[in-house]
C-alpha positions in Angstrom: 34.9 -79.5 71.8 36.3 -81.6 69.0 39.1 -80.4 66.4 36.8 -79.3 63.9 34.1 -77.4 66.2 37.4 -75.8 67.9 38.0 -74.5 64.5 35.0 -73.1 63.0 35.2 -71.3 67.0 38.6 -70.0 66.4 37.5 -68.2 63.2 33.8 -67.2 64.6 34.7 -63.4 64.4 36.1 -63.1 61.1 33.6 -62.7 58.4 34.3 -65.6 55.7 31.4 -67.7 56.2 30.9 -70.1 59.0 30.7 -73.1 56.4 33.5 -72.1 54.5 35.8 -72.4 57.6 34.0 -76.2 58.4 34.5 -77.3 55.2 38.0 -76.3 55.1 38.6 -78.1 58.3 37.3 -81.0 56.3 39.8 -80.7 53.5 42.4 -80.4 56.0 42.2 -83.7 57.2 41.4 -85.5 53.8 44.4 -84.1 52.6 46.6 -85.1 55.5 44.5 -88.4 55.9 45.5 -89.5 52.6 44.9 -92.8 51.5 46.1 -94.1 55.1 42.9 -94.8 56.1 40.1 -95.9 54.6 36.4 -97.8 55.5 35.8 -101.0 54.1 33.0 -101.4 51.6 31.9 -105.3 52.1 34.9 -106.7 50.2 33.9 -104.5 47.1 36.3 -101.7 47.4 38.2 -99.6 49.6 37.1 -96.4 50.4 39.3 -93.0 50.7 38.6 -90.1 52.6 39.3 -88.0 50.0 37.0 -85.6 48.9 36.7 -81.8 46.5 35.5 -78.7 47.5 34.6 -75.7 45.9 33.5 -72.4 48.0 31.3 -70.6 45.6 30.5 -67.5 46.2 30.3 -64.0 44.8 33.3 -62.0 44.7 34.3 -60.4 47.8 33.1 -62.8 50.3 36.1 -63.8 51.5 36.6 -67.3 50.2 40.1 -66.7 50.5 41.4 -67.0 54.3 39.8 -70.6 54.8 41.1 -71.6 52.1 44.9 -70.1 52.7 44.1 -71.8 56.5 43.8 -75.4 55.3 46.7 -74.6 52.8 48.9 -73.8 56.3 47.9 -76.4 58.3 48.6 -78.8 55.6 51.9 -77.5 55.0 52.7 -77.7 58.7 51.9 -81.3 59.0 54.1 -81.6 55.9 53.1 -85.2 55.0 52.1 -84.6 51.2 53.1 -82.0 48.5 50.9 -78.9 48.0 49.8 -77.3 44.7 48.8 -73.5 45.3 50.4 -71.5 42.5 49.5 -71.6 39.0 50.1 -74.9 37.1 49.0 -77.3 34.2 47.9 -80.6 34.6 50.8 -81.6 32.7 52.5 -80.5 36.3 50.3 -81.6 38.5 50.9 -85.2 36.9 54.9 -85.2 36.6 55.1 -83.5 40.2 52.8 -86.7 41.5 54.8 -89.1 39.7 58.4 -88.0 41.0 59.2 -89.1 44.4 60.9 -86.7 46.8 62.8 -87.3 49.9 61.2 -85.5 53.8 62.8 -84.4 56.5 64.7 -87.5 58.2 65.7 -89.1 54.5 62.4 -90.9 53.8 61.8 -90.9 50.6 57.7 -90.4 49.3 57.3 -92.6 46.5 53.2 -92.4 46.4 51.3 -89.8 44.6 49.4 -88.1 46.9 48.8 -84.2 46.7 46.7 -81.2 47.9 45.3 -79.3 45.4 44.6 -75.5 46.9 43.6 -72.2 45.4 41.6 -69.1 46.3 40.6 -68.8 42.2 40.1 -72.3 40.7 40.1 -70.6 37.5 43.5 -68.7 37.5 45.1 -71.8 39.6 44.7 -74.3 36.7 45.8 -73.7 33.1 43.3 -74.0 30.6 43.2 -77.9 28.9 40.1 -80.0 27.4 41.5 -82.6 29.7 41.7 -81.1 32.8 39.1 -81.6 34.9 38.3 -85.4 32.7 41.9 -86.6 34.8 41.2 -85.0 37.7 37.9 -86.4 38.2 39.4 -90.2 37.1 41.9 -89.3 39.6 39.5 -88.4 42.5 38.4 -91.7 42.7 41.1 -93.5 44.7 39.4 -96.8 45.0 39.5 -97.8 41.4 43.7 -96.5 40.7 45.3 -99.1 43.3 48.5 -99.4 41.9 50.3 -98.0 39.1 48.1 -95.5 37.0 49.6 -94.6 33.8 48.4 -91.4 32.3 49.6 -90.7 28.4 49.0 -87.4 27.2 50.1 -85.4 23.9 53.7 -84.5 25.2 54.5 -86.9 28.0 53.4 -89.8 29.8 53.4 -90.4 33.4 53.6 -92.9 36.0 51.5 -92.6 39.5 51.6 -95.1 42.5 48.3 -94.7 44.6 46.8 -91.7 42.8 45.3 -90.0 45.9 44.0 -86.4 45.9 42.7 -83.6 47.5 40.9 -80.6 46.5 40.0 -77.4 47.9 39.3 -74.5 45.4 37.7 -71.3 45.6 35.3 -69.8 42.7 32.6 -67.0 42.2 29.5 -67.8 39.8 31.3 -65.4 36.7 34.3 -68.0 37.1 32.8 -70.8 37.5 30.5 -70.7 34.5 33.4 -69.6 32.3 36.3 -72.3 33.4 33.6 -75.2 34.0 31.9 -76.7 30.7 29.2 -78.9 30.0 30.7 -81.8 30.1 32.5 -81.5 33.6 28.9 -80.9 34.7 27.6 -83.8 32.9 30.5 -85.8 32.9 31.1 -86.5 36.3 33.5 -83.8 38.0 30.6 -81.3 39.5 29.3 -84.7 40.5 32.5 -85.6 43.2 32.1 -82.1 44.0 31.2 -80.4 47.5 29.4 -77.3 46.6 29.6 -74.8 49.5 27.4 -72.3 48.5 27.0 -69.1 50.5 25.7 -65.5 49.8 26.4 -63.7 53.3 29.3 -63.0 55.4 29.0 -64.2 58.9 29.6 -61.7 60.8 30.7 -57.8 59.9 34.3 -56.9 61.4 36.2 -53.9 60.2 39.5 -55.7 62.4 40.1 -52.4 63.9 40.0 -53.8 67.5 42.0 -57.2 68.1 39.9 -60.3 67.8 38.8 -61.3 71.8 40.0 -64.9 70.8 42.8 -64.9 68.2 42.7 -68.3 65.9 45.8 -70.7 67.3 47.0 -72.3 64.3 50.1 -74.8 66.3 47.4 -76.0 68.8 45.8 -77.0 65.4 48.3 -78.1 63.5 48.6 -81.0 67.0 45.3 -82.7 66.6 46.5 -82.9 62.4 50.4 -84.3 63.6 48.2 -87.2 64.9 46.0 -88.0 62.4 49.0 -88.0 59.8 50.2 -91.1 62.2 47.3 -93.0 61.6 47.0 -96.2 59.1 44.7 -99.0 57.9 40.7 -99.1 58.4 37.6 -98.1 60.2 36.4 -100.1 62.6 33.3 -102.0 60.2 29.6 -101.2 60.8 27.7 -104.4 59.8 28.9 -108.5 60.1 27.4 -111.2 59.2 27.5 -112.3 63.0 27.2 -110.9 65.9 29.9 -109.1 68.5 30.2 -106.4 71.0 30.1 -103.7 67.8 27.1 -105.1 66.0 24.6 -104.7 68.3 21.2 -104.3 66.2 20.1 -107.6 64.4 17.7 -107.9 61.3 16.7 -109.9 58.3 17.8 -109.0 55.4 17.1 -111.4 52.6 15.7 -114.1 54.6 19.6 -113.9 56.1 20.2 -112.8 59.8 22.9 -109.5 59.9 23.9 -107.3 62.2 24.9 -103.9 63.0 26.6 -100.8 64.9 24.6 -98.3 65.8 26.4 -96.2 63.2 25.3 -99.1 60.4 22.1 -99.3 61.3 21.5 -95.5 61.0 23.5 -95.5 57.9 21.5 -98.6 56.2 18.2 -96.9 57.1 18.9 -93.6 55.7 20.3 -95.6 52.4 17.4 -97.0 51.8 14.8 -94.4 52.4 17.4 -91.8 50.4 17.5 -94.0 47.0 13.9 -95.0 47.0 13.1 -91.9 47.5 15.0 -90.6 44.6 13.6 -93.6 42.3 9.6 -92.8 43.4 10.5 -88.5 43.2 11.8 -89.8 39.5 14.6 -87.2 40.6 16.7 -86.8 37.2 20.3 -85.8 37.6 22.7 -85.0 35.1 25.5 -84.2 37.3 26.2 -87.6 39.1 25.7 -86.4 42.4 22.9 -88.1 43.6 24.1 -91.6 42.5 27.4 -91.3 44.4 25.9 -89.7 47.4 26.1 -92.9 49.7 29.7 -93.0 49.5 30.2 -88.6 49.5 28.2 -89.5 53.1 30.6 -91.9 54.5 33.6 -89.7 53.0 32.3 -86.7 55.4 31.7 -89.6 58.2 35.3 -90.7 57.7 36.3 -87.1 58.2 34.1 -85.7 60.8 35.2 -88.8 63.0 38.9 -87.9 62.6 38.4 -84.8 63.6 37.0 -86.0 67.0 39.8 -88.9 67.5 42.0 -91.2 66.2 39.8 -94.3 67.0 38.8 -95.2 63.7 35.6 -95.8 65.1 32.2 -93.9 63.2 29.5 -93.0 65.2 25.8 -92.6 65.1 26.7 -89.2 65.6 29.2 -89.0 63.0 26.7 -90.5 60.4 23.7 -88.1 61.2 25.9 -85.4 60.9 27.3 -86.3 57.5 23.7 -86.9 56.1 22.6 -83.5 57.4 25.6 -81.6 56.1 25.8 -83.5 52.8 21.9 -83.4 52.0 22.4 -79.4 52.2 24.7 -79.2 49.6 22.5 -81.0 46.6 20.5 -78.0 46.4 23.7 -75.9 45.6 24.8 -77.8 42.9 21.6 -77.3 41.2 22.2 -73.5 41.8 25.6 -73.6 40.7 25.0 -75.4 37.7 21.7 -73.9 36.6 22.0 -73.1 32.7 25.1 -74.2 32.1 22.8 -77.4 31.2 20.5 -75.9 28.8 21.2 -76.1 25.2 19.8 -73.0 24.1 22.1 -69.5 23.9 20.3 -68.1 26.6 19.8 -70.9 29.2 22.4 -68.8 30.9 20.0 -65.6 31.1 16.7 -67.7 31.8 18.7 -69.4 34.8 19.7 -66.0 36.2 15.8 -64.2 35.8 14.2 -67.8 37.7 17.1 -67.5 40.2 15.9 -63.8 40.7 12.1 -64.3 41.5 12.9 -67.8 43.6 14.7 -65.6 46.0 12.4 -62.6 46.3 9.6 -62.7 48.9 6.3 -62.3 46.2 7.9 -63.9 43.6 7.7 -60.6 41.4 10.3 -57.9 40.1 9.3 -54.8 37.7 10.7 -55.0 34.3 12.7 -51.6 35.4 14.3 -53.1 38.3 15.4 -56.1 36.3 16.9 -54.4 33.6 18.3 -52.1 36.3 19.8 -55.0 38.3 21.6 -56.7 35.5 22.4 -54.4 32.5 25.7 -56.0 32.5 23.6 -59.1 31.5 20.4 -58.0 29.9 19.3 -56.1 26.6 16.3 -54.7 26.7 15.5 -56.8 23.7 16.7 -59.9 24.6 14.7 -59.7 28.2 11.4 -58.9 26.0 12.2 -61.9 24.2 13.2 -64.0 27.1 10.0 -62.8 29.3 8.1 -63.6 26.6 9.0 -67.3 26.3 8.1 -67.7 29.7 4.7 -65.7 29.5 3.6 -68.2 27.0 4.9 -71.2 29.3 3.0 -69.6 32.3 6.2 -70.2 34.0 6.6 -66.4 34.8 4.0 -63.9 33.9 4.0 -60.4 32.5 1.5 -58.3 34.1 0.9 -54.5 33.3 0.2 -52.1 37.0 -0.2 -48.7 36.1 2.4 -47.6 33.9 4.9 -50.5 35.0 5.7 -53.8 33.6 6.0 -56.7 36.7 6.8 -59.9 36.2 5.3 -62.8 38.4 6.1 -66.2 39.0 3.3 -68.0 40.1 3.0 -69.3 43.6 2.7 -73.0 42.9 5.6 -73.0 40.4 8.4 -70.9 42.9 7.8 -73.3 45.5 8.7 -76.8 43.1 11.2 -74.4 41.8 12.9 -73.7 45.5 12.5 -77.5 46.4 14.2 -78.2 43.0 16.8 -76.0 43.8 17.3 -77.5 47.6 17.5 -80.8 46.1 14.2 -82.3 47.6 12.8 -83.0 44.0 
């Protein structure tokens, strides 16, 4: 069982979600992996195994405890600073740009940190420029070197920008602190959405768990991978060796490949011209950095099973799988905050509704019942209406109720919109 399988085990009897514990895991390594190791892009660029994750869920679902794990292990390993408490970009920056010494005298000169909070929203102070220099920031290949950062009151100096971000949020949160233009601009774009709407298992913790999570024969795997520097073992050449087994044409020029390449190469292509023929339109950015958010994952996932700096076929398939779930929930996440009209919000929460439910139909009474915090009765007439002339959800009249029905063909392209397949 590999560090990151042992993991998600460790915690199987707790109820936060099973992904939020994975996902975690994977922020855990990115932020003790730094920018120590990366994977060689063909001489373009280097790339980091960086990488930012939100758990979104509704309050109450215990986003918390993975979230405080990964914080822990971090801070055990104790080879980058740690931002958990509340703080201002304005911080984040100076704290990044000031050097500090470790245990032993060495002094950290590089600008590497771990951003960490249960609540993104109460962790970061409010600022227009905010989440515009953190997602310049989360993309380590392009800062190599000094990046200068000039803001109103001071100006700051980083060496290898290189961070890491896990951050916890519930939809009320997220559509208050997140604007417009961090959705269109980019940052929900190097985002990992982990969406989840069900604890995974119910456990009052009145009994002691039968297998208690170890977090020292965790933190042992982590002490390792902190050691680690310089690349990936490559997945394609322009000749062949005892790595790049699998030859082919490409371009009327003879290439070859890993296993690992070859799998990765295939899926690339089939993935993008896929997106081109589906016209797939995305606002957010995520689809057209989604080759390199796979090999990120990839990066990770084979940390967490050794320090060979060798990716898999295994590896790679695993990434695609676990990456492809997640473009559905940044459509979910996101839905209304992209409209322009005042309630885009409301009509995003009433299509939300009828995608989930079985017939595809709620009675007016039971809508106005479920979200009166939300809802006039007024303003849901008005709404309903809109979408009774569009067809897109109709109003129907059985007995002496009100139902509204989304029709068959329409909830289905709505659900595959929403999963990301079109």
């Amino acid at each position: 069982m590999n560090w990151l399988a042992n993991l998600v085990s460790q915690h199987s009897e707790l109820e936060s979600p099973k992904n939020f514990w994975y996902w975690s895991g994977l922020a855990a390594i990115s932020a003790i992996a730094k920018d120590q190791v990366y994977l060689d892009r063909a001489s373009a660029y280097k790339l980091y195994p960086n990488i930012y994750v939100m758990l979104h869920a509704d309050s109450g679902l215990k986003k918390g405890p993975p979230v405080s794990l990964a914080k822990d292990l971090v801070k055990r390993v104790n080879n980058t600073r740690i931002f958990s408490g509340r703080s201002s970009i304005q911080g984040i920056l100076k704290d990044l740009g000031t050097g500090y010494s470790q245990p032993g005298g060495k002094v950290v000169t590089k600008s590497t940190g771990f951003i960490c909070a249960s609540e993104f929203s109460s962790s970061l102070v409010a600022d227009p420029f905010a989440m515009t220099i953190l997602t310049d920031l989360y993309d380590r290949q392009y800062n190599e070197g000094v990046y200068k950062s000039l803001l109103k009151m001071e100006s700051f100096e980083l060496r290898d920008p290189t961070l890491t971000m896990l951050v916890a949020t519930n939809e009320a949160h997220f559509e208050d602190f997140v604007g417009n233009k961090d959705i269109k601009g980019g940052f929900i774009g190097r985002m990992f959405v982990i969406a989840e709407s069900e604890v995974q298992v119910l456990n009052s913790l009145m009994i002691p768990l039968k297998n208690p999570p170890n977090r020292e024969f965790l933190t042992n795997h982590l002490k390792e991978i902190s050691k680690l520097t310089g690349p990936f073992e490559p997945m394609g050449s322009r000749e062949e060796s005892d790595v790049f087994t699998i030859r082919r044409l490409k371009n009327n020029e003879e290439v070859w490949y890993s296993p690992a390449g070859a799998l990765y190469d295939d899926w690339y292509e089939d993935f993008y011209l896929g997106i081109k023929n589906a016209e797939i339109k995305d606002e957010t950015g995520t689809v057209q950095r989604f080759g390199d958010s796979v090999l990120k994952i990839a990066m990770l996932l084979s940390l967490a099973d050794s320090t060979s700096l060798r990716i898999t076929e295994a590896h790679i398939s695993e990434a695609i799988v676990v990456c492809e779930r997640l473009l559905g929930n940044v459509r979910r996440a996101t839905l209304g905050k992209r409209g322009k009209s005042d309630t885009a919000e409301k009509k995003g929460i009433i299509l939300k509704e009828l995608v989930a439910r079985p017939d595809y139909r709620i009675s007016r009474a039971m809508m106005l019942k479920k979200y009166m915090m939300d809802f006039k009765e007024k303003e849901l007439d008005e709404i309903m209406q809109e979408f009774d002339q569009s067809k897109t959800i109709v109003t129907e009249s059985i007995g002496n109720q009100i139902i509204y029905r989304m029709p068959d063909d329409i909830a289905v392209k709505l659900a595959e919109h929403f999963q990301g397949k079109k």
